[in-house]
Biopython code that builds the backbone (N, CA, C, O; Angstrom):
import numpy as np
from Bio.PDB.StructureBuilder import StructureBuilder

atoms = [
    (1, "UNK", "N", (0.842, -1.189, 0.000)),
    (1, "UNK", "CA", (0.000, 0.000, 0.000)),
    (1, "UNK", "C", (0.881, 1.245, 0.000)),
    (1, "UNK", "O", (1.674, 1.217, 0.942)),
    (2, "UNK", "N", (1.002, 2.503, -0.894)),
    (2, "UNK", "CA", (1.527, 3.473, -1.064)),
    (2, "UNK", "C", (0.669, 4.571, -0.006)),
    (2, "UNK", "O", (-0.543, 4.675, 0.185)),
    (3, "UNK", "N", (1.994, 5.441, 0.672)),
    (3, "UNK", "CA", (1.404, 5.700, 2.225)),
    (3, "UNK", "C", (1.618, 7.280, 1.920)),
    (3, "UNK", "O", (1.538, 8.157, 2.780)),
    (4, "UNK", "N", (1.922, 7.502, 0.470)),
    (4, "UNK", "CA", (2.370, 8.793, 0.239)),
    (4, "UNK", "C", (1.237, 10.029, 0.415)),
    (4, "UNK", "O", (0.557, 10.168, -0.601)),
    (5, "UNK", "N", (0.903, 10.968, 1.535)),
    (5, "UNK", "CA", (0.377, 11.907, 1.882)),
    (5, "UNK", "C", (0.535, 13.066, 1.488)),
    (5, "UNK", "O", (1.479, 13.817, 1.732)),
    (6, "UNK", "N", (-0.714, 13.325, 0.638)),
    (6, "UNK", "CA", (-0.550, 15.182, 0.146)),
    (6, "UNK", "C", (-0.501, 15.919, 1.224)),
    (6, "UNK", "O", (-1.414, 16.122, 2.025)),
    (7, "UNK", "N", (0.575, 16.320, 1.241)),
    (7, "UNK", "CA", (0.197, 17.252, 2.587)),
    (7, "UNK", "C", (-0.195, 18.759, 2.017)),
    (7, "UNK", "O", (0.010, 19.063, 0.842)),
    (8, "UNK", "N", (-0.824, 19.733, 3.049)),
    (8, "UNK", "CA", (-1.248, 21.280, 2.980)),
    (8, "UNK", "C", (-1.026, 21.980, 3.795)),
    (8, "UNK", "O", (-1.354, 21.908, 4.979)),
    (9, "UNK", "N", (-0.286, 22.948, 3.124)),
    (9, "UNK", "CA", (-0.233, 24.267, 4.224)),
    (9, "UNK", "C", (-1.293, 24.714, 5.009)),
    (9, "UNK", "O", (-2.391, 24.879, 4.477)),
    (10, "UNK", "N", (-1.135, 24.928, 6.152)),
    (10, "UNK", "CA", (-2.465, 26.401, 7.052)),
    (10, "UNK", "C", (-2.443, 27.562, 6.513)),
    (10, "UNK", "O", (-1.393, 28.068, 6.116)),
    (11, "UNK", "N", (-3.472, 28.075, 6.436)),
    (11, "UNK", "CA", (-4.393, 29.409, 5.726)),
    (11, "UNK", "C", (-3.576, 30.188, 6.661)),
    (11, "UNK", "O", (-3.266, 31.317, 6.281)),
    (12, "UNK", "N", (-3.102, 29.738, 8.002)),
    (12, "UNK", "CA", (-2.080, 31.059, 8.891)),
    (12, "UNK", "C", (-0.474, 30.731, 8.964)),
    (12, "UNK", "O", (0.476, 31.268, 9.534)),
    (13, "UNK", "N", (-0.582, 29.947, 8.378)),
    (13, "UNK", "CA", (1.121, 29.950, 7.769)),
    (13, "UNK", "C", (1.268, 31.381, 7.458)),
    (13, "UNK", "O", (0.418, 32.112, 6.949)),
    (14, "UNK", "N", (2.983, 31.812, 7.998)),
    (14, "UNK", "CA", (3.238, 33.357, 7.738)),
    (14, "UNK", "C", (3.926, 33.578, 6.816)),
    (14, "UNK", "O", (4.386, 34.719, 6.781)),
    (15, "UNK", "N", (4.419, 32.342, 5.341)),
    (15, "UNK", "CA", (4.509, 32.459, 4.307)),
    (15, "UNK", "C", (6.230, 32.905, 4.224)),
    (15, "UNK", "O", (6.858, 33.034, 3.173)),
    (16, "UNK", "N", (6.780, 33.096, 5.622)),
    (16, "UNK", "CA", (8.125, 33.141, 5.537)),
    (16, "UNK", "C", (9.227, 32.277, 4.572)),
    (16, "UNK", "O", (9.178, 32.340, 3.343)),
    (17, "UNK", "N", (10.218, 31.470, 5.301)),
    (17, "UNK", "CA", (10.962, 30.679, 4.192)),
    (17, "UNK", "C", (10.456, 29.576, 3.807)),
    (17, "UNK", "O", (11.049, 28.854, 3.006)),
    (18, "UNK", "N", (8.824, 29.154, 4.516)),
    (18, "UNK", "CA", (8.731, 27.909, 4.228)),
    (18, "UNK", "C", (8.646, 27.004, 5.138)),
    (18, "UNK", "O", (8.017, 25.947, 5.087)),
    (19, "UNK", "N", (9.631, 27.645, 6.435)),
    (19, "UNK", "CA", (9.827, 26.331, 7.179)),
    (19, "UNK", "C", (9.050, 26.620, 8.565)),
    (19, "UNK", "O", (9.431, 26.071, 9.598)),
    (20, "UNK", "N", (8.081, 27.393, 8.552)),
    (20, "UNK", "CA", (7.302, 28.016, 9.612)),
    (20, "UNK", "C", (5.659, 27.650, 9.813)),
    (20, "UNK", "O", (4.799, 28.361, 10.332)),
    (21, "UNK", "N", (5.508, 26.219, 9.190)),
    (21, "UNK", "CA", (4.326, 26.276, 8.536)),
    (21, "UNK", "C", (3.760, 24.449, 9.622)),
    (21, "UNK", "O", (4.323, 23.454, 10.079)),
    (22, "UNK", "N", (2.475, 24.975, 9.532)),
    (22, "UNK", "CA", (1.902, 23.800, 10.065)),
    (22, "UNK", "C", (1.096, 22.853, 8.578)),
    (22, "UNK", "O", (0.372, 23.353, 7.717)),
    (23, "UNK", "N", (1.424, 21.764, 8.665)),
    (23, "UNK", "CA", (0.640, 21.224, 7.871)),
    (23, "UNK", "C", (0.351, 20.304, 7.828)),
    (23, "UNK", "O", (1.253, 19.532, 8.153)),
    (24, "UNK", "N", (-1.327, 19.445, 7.344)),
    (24, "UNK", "CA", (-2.200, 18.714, 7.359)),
    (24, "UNK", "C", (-2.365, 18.248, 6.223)),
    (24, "UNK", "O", (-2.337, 18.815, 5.131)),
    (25, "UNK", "N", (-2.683, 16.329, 6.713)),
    (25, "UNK", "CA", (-2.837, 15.108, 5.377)),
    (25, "UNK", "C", (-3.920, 14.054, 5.621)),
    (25, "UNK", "O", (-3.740, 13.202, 6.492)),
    (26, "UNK", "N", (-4.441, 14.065, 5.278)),
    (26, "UNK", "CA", (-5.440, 12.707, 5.433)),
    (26, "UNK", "C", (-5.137, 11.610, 5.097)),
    (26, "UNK", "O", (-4.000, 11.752, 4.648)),
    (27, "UNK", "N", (-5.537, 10.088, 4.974)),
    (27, "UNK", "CA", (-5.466, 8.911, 4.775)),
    (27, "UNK", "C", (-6.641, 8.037, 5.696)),
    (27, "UNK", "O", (-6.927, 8.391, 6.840)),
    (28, "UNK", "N", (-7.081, 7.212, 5.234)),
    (28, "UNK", "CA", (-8.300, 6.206, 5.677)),
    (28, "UNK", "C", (-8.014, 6.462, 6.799)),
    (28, "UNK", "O", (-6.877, 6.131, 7.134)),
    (29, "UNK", "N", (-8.597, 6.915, 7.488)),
    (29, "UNK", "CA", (-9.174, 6.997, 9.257)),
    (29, "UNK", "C", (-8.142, 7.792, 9.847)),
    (29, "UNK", "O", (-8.312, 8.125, 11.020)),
    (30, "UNK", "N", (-6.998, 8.196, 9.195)),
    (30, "UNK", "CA", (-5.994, 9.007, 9.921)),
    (30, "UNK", "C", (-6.464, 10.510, 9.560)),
    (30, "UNK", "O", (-7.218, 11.039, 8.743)),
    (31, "UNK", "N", (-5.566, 10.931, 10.669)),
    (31, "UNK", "CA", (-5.210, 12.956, 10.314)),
    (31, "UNK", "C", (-3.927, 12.859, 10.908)),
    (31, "UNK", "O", (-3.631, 12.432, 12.023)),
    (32, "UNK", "N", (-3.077, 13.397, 9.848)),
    (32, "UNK", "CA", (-1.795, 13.872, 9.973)),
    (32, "UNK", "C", (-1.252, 15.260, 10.219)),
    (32, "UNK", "O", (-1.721, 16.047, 9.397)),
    (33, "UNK", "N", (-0.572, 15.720, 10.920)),
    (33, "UNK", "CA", (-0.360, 17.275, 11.659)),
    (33, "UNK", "C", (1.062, 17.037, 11.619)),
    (33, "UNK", "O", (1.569, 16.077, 12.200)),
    (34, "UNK", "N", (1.844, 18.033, 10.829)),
    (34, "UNK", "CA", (3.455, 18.490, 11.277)),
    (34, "UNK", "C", (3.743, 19.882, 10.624)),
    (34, "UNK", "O", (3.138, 20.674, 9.901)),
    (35, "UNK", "N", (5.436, 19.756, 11.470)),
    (35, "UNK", "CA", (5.711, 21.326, 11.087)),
    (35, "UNK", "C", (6.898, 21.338, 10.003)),
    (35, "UNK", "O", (7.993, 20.777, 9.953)),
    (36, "UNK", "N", (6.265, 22.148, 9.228)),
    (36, "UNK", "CA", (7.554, 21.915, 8.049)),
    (36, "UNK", "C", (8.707, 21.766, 8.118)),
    (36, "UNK", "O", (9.356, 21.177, 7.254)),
    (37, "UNK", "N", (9.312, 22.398, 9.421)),
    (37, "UNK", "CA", (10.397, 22.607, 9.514)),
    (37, "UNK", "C", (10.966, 20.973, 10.002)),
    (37, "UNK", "O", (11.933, 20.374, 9.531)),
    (38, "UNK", "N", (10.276, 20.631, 10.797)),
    (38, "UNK", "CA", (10.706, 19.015, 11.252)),
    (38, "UNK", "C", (9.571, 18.244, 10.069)),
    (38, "UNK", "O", (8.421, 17.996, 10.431)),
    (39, "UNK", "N", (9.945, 17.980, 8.944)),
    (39, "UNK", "CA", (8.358, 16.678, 8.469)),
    (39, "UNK", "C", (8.794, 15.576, 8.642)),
    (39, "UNK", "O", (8.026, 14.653, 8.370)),
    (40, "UNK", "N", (10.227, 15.221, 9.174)),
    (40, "UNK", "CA", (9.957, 13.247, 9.487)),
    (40, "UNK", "C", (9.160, 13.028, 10.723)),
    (40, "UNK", "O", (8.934, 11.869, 11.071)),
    (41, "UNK", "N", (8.815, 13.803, 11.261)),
    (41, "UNK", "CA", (7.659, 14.224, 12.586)),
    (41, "UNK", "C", (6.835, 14.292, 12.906)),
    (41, "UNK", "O", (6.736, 15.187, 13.745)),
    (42, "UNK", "N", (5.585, 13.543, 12.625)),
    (42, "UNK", "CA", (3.936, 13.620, 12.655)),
    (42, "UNK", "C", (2.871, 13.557, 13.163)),
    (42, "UNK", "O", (2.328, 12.458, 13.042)),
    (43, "UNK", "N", (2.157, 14.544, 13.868)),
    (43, "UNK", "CA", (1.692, 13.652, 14.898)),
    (43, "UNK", "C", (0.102, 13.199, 14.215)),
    (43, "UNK", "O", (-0.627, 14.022, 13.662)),
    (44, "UNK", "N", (-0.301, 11.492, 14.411)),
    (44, "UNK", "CA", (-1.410, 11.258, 13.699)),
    (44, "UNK", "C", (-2.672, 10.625, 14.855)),
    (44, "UNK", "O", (-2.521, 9.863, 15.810)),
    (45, "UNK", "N", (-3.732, 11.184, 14.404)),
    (45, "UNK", "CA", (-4.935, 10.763, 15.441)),
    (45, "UNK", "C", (-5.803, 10.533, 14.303)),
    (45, "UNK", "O", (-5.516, 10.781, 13.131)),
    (46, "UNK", "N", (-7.270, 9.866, 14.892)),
    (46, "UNK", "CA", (-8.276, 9.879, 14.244)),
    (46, "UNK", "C", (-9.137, 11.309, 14.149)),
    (46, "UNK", "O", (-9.043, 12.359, 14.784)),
    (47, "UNK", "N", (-9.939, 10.915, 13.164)),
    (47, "UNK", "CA", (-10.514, 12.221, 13.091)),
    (47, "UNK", "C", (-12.134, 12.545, 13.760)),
    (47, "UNK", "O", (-12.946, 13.411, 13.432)),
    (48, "UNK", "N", (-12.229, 11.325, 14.968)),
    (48, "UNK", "CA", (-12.671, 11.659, 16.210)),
    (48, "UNK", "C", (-12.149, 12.200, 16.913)),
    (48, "UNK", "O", (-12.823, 12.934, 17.636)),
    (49, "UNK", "N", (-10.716, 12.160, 17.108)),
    (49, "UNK", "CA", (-10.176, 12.324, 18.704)),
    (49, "UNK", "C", (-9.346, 14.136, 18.306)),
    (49, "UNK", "O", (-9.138, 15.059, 19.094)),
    (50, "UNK", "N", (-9.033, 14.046, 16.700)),
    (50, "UNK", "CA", (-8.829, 15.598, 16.115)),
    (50, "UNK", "C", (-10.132, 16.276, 16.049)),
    (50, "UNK", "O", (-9.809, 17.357, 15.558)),
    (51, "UNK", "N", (-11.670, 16.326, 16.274)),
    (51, "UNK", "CA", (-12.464, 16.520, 16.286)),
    (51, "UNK", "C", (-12.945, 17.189, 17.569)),
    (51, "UNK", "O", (-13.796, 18.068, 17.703)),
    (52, "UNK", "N", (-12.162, 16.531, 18.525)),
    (52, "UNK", "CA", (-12.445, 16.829, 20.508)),
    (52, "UNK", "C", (-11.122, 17.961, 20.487)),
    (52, "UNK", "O", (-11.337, 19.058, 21.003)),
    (53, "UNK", "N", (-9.904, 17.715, 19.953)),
    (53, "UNK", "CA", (-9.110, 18.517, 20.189)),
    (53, "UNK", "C", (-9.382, 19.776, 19.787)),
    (53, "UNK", "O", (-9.233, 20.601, 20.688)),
    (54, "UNK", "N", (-9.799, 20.298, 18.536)),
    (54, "UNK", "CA", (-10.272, 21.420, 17.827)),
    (54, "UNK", "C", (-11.230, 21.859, 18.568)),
    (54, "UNK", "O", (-11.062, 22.971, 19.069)),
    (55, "UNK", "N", (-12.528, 21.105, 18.857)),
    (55, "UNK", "CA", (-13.433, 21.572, 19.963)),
    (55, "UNK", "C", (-13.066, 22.266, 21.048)),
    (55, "UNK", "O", (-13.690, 23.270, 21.391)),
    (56, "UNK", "N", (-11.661, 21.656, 21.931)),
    (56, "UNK", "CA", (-11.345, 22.200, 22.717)),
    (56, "UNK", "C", (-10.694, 23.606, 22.791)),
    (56, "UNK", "O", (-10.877, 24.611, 23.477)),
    (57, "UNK", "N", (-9.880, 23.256, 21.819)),
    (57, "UNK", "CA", (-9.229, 24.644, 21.126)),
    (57, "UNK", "C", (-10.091, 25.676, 21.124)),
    (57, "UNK", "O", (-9.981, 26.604, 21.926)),
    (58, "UNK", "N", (-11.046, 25.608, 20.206)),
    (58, "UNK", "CA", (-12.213, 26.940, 20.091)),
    (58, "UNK", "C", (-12.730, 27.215, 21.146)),
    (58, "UNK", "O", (-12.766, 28.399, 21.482)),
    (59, "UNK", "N", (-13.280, 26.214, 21.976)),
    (59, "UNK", "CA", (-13.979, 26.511, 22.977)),
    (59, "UNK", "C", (-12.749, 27.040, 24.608)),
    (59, "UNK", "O", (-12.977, 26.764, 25.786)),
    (60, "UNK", "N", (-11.541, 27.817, 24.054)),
    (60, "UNK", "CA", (-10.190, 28.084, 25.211)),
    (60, "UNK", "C", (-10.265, 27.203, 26.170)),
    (60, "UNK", "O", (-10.261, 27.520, 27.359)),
    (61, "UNK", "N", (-10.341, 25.990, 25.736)),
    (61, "UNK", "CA", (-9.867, 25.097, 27.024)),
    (61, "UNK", "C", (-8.290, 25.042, 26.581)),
    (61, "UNK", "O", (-7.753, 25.055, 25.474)),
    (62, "UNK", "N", (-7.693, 24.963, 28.133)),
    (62, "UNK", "CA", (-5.926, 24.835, 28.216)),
    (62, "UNK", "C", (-5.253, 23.808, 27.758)),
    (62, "UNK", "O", (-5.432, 23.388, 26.615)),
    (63, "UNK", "N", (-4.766, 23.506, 28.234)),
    (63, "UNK", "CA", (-3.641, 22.019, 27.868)),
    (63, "UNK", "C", (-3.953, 21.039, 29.647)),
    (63, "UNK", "O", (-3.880, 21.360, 30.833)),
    (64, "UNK", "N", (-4.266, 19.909, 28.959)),
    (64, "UNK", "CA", (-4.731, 18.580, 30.487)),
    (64, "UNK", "C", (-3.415, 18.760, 31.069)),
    (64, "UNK", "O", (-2.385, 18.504, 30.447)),
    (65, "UNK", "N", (-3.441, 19.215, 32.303)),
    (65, "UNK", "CA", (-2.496, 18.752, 33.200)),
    (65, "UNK", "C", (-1.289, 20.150, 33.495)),
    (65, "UNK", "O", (-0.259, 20.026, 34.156)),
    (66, "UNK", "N", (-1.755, 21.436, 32.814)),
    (66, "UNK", "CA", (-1.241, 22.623, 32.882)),
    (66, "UNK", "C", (-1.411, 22.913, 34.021)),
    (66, "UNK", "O", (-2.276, 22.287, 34.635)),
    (67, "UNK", "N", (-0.565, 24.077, 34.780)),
    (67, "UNK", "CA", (-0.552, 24.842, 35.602)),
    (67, "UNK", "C", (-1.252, 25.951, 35.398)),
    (67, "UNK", "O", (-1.281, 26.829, 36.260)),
]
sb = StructureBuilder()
sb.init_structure("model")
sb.init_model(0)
sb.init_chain("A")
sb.init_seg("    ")
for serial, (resi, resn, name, xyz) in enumerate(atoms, 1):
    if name == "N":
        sb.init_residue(resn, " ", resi, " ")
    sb.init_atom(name, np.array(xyz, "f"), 0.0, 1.0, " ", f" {name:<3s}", serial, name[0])
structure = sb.get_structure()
């Protein structure tokens, strides 16, 4: 199976050298998240559990286990 992921820039990428950029890939049941600057680096969830995270995000909840 060929595992090769289009990846995409963020609409808030600041368009600098390139290497400042967050970007997102799909594949059957995955979501893929890295930063250009590191891409052997990925972090992958389902797109339930990226679904609760974003929720949380919008809705200013912190980081579990912050001070």
């Amino acid at each position: 199976m060929d595992r090769t992921l289009r990846w995409q820039k963020s609409t808030f990428s600041d368009g600098g050298e390139g290497d400042t950029c967050v970007e997102i890939a799909a594949s059957p049941g995955e979501i893929h998240l890295r930063e250009s600057d590191t891409p052997a680096t990925a972090l992958t969830a389902t797109p339930t559990a990226m679904a609760h995270l974003l929720a949380g995000i919008r809705a200013g909840g912190g980081v579990v286990g912050a001070a």
